[in-house]
N, C-alpha and C positions, 0 to 999 in steps of 0.2 A: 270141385265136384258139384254136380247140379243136382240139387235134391227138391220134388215136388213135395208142396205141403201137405203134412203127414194128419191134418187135422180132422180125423175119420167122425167126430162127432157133426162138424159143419156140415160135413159132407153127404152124413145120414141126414139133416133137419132135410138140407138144402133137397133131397128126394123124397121125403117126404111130404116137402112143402108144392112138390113138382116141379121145383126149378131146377135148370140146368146148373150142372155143380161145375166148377171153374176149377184148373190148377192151374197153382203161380209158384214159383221160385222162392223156399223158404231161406231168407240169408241170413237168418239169427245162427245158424252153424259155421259158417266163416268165421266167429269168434273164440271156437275153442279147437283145442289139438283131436287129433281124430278120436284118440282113446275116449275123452269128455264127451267128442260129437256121439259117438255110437251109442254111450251110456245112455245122452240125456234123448236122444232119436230113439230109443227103445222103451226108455220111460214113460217118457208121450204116448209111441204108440199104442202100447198098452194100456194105459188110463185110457185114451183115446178109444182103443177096440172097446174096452168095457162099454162107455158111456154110448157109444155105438149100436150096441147087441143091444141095449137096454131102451134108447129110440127106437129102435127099428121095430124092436118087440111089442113096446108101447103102439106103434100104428098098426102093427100085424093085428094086433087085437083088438084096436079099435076097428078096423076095418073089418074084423069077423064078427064082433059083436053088432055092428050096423048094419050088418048085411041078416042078421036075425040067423045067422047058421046055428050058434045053440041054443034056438029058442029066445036070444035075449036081446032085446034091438033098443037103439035109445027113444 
């Protein structure tokens, strides 16, 4: 099964940072039975989403606060 990498925090820096975000072929899941792969693919992505929302929201607010929208600019 071909699974692209599920690495949503890279993926938040990497647009952040403005660079173009790359998917590649994650094959660390070829090493366990599917039951395991699903587990451990959904434990990732979820730490993952977390650490995600919490980047993203980190630039959303920097990028509002620099922009002087509530009055507060660096």
């Amino acid at each position: 099964m071909l699974l692209l990498n599920d690495d949503l925090s890279d993926f938040a820096r990497a647009i952040v940072r403005g660079e173009e975000p790359s998917s590649r072929i994650d094959t660390s899941y070829q090493n366990y039975s599917v039951a395991i792969a699903i587990e451990v693919y959904r434990n990732n992505y979820c730490g993952n989403l977390y650490d995600t929302v919490i980047t993203l929201g980190k630039a959303l607010l920097r990028s509002v606060t620099s922009a002087g929208i509530f009055g507060v600019s660096d």
